[in-house]
VOVO-14059 format. One record per residue: residue in one letter; x, y, z of N, C-alpha, C in turn. Coordinates in pm, whole numbers, plus 50000, padded with zeros to 5 digits. Each point is the difference from the previous one (the first is absolute). Layout:
VOVO-14059
aXYZXYZXYZ;...
This chain:
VOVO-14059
x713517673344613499464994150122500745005850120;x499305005250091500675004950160499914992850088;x501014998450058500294993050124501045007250061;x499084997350180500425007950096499624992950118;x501194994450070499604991350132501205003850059;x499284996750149501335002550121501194989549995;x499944988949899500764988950024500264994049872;x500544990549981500184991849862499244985750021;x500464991749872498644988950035500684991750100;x501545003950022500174985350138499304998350121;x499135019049978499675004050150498534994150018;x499924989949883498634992550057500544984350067;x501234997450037499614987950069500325002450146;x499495012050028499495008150176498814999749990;x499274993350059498464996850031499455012450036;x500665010650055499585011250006499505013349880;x500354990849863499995014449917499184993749888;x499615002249913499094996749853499625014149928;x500024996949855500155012749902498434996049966;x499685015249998498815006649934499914999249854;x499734999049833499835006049930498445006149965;x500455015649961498595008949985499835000449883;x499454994649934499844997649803499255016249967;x500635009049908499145010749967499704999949900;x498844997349936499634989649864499265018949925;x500364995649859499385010449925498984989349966;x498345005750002499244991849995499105006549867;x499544989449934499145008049861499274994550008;x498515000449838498814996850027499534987949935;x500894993950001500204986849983500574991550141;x498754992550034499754989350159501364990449973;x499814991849861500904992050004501044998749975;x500635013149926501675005150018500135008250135;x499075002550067500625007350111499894985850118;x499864988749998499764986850084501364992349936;x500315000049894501254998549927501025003950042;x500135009549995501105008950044500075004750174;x499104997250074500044994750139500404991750018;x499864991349965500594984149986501715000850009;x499965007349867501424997249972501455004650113;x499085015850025500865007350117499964995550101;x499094987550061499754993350122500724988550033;x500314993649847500904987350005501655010450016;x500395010549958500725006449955500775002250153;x499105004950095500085004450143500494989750053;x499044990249960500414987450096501654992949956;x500145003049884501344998349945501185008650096;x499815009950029501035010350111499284996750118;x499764987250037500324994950178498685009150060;x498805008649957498915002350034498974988950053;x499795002350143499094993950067498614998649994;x499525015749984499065009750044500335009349841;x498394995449961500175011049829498795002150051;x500205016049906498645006050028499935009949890;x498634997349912499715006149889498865012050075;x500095011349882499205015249994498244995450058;x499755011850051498455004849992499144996949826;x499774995549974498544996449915501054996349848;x501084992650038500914995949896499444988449891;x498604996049967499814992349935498685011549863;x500095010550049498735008549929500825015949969;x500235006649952499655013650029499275005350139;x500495012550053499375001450105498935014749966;x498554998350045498985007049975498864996050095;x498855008550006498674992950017499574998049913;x499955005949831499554989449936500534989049925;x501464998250050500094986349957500264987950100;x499315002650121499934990050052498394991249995;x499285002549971498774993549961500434991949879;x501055004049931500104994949875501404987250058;x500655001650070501024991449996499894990650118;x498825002650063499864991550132499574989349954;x500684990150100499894983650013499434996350127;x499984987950032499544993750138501214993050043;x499904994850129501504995150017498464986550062;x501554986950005500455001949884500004996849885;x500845007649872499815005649839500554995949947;x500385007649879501324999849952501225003350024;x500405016150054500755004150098500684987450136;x499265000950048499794995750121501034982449941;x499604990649914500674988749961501135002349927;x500345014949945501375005549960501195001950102;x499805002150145500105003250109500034990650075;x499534988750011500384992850066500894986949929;x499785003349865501254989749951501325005449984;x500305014349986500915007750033500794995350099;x499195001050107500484999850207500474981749991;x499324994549977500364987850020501044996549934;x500005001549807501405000449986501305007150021;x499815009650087500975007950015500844998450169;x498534990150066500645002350129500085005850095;x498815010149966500015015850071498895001650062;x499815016450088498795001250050499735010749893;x499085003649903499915006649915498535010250049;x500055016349990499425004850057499595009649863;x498594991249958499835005149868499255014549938;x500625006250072499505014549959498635002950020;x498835002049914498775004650055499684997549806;x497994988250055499955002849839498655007250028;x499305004849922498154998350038499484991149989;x499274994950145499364989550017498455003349981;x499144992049956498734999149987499554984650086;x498905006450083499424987950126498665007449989;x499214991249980498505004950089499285012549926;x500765001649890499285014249934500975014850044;x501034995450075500725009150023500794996549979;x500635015649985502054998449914500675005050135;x501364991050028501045002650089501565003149947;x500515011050114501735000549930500724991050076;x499924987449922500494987650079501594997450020;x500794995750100501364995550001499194985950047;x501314990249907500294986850062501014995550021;x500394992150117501344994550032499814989249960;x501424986949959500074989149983501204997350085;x499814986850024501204991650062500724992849877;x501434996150059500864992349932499194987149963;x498814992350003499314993549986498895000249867;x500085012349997498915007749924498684999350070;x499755002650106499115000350066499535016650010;x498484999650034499715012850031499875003150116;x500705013150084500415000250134498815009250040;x499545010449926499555009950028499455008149871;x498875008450048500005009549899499495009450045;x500335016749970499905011550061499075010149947;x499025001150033499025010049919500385014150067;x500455009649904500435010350037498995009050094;x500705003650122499045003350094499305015449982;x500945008549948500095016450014499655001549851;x498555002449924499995005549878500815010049963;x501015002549862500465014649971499175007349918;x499455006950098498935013549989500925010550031;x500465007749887500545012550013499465012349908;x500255009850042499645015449909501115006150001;x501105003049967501115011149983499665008849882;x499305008950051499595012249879501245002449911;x500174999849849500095004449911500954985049965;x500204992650077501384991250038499294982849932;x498935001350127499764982549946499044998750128;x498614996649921498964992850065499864984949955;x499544986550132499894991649955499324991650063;x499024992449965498614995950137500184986449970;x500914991850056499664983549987498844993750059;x499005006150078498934999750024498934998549900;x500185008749880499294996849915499734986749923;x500684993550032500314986949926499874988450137;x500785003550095500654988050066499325002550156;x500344986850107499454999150084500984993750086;x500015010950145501044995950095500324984650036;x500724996650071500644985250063499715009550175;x499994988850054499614998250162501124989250042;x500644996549984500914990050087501655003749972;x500464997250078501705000350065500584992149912;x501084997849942500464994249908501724995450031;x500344987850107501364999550021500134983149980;x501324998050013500134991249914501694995750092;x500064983850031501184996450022501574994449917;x500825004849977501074989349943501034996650121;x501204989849961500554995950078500985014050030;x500345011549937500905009950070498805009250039;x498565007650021499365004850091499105001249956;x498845007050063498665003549968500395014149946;x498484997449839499905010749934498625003550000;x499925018349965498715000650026499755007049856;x498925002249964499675002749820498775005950050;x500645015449887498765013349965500695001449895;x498965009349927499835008749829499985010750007;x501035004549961500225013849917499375008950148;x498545006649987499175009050070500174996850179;x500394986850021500384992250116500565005750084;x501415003249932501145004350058499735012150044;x499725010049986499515014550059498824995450128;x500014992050053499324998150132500864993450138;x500725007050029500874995750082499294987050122;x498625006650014499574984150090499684987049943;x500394997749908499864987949909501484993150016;x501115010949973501374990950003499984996450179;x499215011650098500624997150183499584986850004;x498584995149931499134986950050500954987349937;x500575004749884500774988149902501335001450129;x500295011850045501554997250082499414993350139;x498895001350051499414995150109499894984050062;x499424997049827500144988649980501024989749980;x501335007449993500864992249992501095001349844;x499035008049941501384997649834500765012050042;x500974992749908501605009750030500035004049824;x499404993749944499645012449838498535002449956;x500205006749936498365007249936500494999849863;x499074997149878499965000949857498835003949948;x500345012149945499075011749896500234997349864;x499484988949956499865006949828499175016049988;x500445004849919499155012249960500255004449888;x499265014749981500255006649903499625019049998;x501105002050087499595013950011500375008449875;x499225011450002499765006149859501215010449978;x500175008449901501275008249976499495013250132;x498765004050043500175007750106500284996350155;x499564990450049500174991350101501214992850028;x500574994849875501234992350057501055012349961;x500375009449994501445007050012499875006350137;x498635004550057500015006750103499734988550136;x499304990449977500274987350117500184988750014;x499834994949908500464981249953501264998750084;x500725004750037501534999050052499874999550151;x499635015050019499435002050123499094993650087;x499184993049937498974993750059500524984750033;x500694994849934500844986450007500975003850135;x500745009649943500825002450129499445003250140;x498715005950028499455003250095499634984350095;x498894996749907499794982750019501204992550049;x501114998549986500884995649987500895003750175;x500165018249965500415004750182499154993250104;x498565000449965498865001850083500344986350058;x499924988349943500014991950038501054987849980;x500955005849990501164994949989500194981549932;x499385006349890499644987349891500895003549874;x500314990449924500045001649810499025000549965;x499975012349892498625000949954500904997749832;x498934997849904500304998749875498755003649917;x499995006349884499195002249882500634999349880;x498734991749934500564995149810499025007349949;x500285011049878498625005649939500734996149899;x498805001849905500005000549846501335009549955;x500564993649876501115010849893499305012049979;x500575009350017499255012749905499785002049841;x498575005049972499554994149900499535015149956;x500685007749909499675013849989498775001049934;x499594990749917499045000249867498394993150090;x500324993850126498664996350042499765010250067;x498104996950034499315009650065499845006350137;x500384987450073501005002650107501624995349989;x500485009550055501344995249973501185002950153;x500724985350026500455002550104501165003550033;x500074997650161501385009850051501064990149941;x500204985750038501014989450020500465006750133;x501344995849975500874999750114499734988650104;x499524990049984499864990050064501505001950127;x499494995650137501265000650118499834992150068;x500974999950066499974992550133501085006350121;x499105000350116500185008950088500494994350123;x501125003250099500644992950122499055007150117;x500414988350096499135004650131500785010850094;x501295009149904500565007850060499275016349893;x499614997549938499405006349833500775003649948;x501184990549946500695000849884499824992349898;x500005007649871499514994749876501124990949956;x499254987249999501444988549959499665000949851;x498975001349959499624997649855499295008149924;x500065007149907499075003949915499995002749825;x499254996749942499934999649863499845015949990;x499984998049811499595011349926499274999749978;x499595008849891498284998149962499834985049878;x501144993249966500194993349868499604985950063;x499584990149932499664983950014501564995750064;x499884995950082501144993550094499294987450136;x501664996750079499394991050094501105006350089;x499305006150102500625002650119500754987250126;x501044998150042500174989550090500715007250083;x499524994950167500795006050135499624991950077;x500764996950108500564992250130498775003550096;x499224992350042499555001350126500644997750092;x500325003350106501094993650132499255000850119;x499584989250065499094999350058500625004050168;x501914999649970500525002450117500095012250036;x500115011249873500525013950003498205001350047;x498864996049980498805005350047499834999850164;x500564987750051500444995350117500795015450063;x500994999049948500975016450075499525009649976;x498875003349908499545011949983499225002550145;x498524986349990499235003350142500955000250143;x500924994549990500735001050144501045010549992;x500175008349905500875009450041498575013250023;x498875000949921499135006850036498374993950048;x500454995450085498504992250022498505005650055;x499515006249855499035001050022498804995150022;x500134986749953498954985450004499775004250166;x501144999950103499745001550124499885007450072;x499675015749941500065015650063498615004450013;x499174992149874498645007849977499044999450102;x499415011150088499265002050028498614996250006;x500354987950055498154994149973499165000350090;x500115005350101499165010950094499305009749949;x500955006449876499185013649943499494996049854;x500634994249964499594994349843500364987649961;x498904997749887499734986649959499614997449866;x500974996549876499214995749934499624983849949;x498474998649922499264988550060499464994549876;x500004986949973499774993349894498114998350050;x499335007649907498474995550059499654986049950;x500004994549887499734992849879501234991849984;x500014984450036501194989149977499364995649888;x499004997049929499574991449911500105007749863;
């Protein structure tokens, strides 16, 4: 198990700070050992003083287009009542990775948040299909299967506003400006970038998000799984609003934990304050769609 925070656990009775854990679950094709074993690493997190858990991109299925017709549920499911008895007994805001949702005849790459209540706060239909072609490398059309989300996805706790995208999300830099616009001081990516995509930007792209807008950003993907058909990067992180990597896994089943500090985000914007430099005479970017 890795652990990596700016502080130890005394440094939670400063109202200013609360620990992340990023669960990087090896997930198989079995629903109800992989809901099992979420479970377990979630109570596990919450055991090391974790506030804020946050499980992988499509951590209850294998990830495919064709096995999401096959593993989609409705919320809410089964999933979905795994997840919120989790959060409630644990105390936490639990940010449950992404399952396939089925609504209306259509399948979604769903995230749901829960409150320490077990309540449902939110849920995030992944906005940006991953439609890619890398000749000889890796083609992959979630289009074929699945159907975009249209709404903003942020969410309050008592240390700040968070804002929630998937995996394909994060490579759109005007998605994290509108989430920093709005007010969150973190962003959370479950994902699952592939062995060509995540060595050359999974890192980079967190860290970019992260300069740009002088937020914590964090991503939980799936364990790497050599023998499935997709198979992912890991490295689950978590990223400072200066872009230093406080945290990151291997490719192996682990639980990442790191310090949010909501004060060091504070000295970041006032030693470089860009929130108050930008140019909005010449540019603008603009949330069209609140709903």
């Amino acid at each position: 198990m890795q652990e990596t925070a700016e502080g130890d656990m005394s440094a939670f009775a400063m109202s200013n700070k609360f620990r992340i854990g990023l669960i990087q679950l090896m997930v198989s094709s079995a629903k109800l050992e992989n809901l099992n074993r979420a479970t377990k690493l979630v109570k596990e997190a919450a055991e090391q003083k974790a506030k804020v858990v946050v499980l992988p991109e499509c951590f209850n299925s294998p990830y495919g287009t064709k096995f999401f017709p096959e593993y989609a549920e409705k919320i809410p499911g089964e999933t979905s009542q795994v997840l919120s008895e989790a959060a409630k007994e644990c105390g936490i805001y639990l940010v449950g990775g992404s399952i396939p949702e089925e609504d209306g005849g259509k399948l979604y790459n769903t995230c749901m948040v829960f409150g320490p209540d077990g309540s449902l706060l939110l849920k995030h239909r992944k906005i940006h299909l991953f439609n890619i072609d890398v000749p000889g490398k890796i083609r992959f059309q979630e289009s074929e299967t699945l159907s975009p989300g249209s709404s903003y996805s942020v969410f309050d706790t008592p240390f700040c506003r968070i804002g929630v995208g998937i995996c394909y999300d994060l490579r759109f830099a005007e998605l994290a400006q509108i989430y920093t616009q709005k007010g969150c001081h973190l962003l959370v990516y479950p994902g699952a970038f592939n062995m060509t995509t995540g060595p050359a930007h999974w890192e980079l792209l967190q860290r970019g998000r992260a300069i740009d807008n002088q937020v914590y950003v964090a991503t939980a993907s799936p364990a790497r799984d050599e023998k499935a058909s997709y198979v992912a990067w890991g490295h689950s992180t978590v990223v400072s609003p200066w872009g230093d990597v406080l945290a990151k896994a291997g490719s192996e089943e682990t639980i990442v934990y790191a310090d949010i500090d909501m004060q060091h985000l504070t000295d970041v914007r006032q030693q470089i304050p860009l929130h108050t430099q930008k140019r909005h005479d010449l540019y603008k970017v603009t949330a069209i769609q609140e709903g």
